[in-house]
C-alpha positions in Angstrom: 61.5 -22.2 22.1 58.5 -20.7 20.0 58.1 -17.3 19.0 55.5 -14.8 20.7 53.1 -15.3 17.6 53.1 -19.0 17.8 51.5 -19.1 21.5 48.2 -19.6 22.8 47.9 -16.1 24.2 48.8 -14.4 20.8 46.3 -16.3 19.3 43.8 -15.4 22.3 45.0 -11.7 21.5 44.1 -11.9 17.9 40.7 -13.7 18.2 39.8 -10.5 20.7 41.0 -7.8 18.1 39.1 -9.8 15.5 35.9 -9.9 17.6 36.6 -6.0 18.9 37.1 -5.0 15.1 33.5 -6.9 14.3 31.5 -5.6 16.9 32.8 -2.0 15.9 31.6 -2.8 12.3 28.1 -4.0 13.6 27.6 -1.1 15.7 28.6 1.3 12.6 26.2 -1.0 10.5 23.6 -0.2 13.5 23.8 3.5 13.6 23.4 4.2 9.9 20.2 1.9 10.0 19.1 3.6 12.9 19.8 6.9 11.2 18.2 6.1 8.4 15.0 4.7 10.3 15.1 7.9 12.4 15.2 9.9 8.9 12.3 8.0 7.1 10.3 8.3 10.5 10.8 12.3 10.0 10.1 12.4 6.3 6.4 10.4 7.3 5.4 12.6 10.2 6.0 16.2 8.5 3.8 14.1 5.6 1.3 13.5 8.1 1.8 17.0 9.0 0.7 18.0 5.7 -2.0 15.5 5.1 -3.8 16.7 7.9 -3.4 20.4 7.4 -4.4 20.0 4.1 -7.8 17.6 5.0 -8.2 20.0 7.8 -8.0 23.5 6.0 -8.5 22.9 2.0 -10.9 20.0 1.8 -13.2 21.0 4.2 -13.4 24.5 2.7 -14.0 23.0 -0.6 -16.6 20.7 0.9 -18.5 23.9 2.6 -18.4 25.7 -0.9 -19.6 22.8 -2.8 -22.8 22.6 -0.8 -23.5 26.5 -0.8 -23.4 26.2 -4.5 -25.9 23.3 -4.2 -28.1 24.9 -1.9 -28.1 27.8 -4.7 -28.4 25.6 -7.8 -31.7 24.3 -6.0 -33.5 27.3 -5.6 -33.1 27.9 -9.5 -35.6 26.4 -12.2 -35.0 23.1 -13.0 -34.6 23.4 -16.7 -33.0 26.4 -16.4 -29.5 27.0 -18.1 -27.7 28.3 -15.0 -29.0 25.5 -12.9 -27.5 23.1 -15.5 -24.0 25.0 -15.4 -23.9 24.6 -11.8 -24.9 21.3 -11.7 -22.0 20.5 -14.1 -19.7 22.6 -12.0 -20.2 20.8 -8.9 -19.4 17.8 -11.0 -16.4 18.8 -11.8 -15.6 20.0 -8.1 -16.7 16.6 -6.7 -14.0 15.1 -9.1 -11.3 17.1 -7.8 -12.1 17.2 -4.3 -12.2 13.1 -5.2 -8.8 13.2 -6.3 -7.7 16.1 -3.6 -8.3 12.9 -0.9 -6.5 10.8 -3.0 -3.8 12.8 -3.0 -3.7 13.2 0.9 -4.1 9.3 1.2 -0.7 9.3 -1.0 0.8 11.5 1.7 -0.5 9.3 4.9 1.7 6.1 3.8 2.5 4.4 6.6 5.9 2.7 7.7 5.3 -0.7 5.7 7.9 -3.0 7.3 7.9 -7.2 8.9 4.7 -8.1 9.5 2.7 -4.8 9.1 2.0 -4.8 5.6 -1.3 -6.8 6.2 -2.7 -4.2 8.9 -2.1 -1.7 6.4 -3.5 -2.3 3.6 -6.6 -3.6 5.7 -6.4 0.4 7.5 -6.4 2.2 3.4 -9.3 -0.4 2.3 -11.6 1.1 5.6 -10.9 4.6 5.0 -12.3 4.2 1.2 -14.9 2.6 2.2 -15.8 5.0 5.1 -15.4 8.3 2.1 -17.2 6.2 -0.6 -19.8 4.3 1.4 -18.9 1.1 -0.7 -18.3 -2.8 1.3 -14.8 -3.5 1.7 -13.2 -6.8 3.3 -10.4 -7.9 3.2 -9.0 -11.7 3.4 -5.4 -13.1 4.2 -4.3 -16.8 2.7 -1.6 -19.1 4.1 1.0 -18.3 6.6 2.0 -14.5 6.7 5.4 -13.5 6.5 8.0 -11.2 7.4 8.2 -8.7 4.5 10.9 -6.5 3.7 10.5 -2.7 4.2 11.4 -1.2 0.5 9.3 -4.2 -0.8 6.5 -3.7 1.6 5.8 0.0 0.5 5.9 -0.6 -3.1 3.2 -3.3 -2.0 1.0 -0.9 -0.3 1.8 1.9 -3.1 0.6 -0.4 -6.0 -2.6 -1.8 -3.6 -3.3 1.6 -2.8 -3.8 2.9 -6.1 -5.7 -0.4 -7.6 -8.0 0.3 -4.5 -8.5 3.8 -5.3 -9.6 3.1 -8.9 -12.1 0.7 -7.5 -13.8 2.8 -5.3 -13.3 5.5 -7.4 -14.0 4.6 -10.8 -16.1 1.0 -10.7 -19.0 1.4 -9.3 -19.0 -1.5 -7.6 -21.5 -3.0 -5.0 -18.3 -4.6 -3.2 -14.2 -4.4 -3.4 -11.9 -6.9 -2.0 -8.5 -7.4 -1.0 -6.7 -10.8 -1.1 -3.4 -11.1 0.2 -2.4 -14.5 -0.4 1.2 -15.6 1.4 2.5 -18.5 -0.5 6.1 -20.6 -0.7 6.9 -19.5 -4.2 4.9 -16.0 -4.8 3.3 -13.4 -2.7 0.3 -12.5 -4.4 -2.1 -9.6 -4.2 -5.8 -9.8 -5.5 -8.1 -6.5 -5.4 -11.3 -7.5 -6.9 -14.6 -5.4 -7.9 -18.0 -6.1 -9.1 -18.7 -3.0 -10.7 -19.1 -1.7 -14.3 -15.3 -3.2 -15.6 -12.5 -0.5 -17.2 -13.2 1.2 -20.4 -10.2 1.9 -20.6 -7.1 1.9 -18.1 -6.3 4.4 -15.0 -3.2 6.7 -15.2 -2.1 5.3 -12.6 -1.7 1.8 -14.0 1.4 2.4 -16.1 3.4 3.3 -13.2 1.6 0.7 -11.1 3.4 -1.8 -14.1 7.1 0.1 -13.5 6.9 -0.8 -10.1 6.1 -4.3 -10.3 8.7 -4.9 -12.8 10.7 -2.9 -11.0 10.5 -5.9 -8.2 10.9 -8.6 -10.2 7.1 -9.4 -10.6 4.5 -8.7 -13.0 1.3 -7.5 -12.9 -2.0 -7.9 -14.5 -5.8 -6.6 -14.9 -9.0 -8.7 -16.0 -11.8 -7.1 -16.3 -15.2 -7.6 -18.4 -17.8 -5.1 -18.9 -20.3 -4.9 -16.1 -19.1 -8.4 -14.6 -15.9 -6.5 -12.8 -12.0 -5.6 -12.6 -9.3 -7.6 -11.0 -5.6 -6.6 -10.4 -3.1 -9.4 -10.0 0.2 -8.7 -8.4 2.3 -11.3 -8.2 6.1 -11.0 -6.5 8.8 -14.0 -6.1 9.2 -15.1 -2.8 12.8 -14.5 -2.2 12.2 -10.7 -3.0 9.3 -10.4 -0.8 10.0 -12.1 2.4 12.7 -11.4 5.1 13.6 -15.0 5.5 13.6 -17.9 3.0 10.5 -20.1 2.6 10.5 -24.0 1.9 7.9 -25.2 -0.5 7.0 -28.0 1.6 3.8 -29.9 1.8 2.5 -28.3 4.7 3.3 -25.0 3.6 1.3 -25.4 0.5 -1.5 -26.9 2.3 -1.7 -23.8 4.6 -1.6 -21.5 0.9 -4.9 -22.9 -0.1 -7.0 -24.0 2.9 -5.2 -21.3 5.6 -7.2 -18.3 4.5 -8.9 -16.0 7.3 -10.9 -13.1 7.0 -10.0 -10.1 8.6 -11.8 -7.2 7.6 -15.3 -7.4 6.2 
């Protein structure tokens, strides 16, 4: 006779303990995620919280004192000396109020995760060009992807900040966004027509650390009064969710499957 262990319903009893001890695993693994999703989603809305109370309270007070002191420097002499100090003042105050709504664009980052990274950075590039009155458009090339979350927000981090420094610093006539969905690399373009860099942002050092820190690289071309562009360019494999196949098609759709989507 066989043993107890040898028979069909042992085995049946094992293969159920197996699959009982697995689904408890994935439903551990699920919690944490969810927990950490629920935490992140916390974290964003108290800085939303902020972002708005700060737009809503210090900027706009700023803004109202900035034009009283205008309306002041105005009725003054043209070439007098206190109308020039004020004038350089509100200078000064325009720069930080400048940087005070970059700042609160820092806090407003959104949940970059799957296919949202797109929509995104197409949201940031309108709101610069609604406070800086400069064109924006944006334009997306080959098939989008699925993009994984950490990746995703350094994405929109680094975009964020070459987009700032355009509107900000340029002086350009026009700014655009290329995000460009290949087999091999997911590249990033932002692209200006204004004055070129004398010299380079603060923020471009740690824009380098982050690329790096993905595995990619980063780059900035830019000629005097022809324009700047920042290259970001990631490997596939970190960028995307699930792995792409170079194929034929595929690269086809990389250079002829672009589509405008903001403009």
């Amino acid at each position: 006779m066989s043993s107890f262990s040898q028979t069909p319903l042992f085995l049946l009893l094992g293969l159920l303990l197996a699959c009982l001890a697995f689904g408890a695993a994935f439903l551990i693994c699920l919690r944490r995620v969810r927990r950490t999703f629920e935490a992140r989603l916390r974290l964003l809305a108290e800085r939303e919280r902020v972002a708005s109370s700060l737009h809503d309270t210090l900027l706009q007070s700023m803004q109202g004192m900035i034009l009283r002191f205008q309306g002041v420097g105005h009725r003054l002499a043209a070439d007098s000396p206190e109308r020039a100090a004020i004038e350089q003042i509100l200078d000064q105050a325009d720069e930080v109020l400048a940087e005070g709504r970059h700042q609160i664009l820092a806090l407003r980052m959104p949940v970059v995760y799957g296919d949202n990274l797109g929509g995104a950075l197409a949201a940031v590039g309108q709101s610069l060009q609604e406070s800086f009155n400069t064109p924006f458009r944006m334009v997306i090339g080959g098939e989008p992807a699925l993009v994984n979350g950490d990746c995703g927000e350094e994405i929109y981090a680094i975009a964020r900040e070459a987009l700032y420094n355009a509107f900000q610093h340029a002086q350009a006539g026009r700014i655009e966004l290329e995000l460009l969905y290949g087999c091999e690399f997911l590249t990033l373009y932002v692209r200006d027509n204004g004055k070129g860099m004398a010299r380079p942002p603060r923020s471009l050092a740690s824009m380098h650390e982050r690329a790096t820190a993905m595995g990619g690289m980063l780059e900035v071309l830019s000629l005097p009064e022809q324009g700047t562009e920042v290259i970001l360019k990631l490997p596939a494999e970190v960028c995307y969710q699930t792995p792409r196949h170079a194929g034929w098609r595929r690269r086809l759709a990389a250079w002829l499957g672009r589509t405008e989507t903001h403009g």
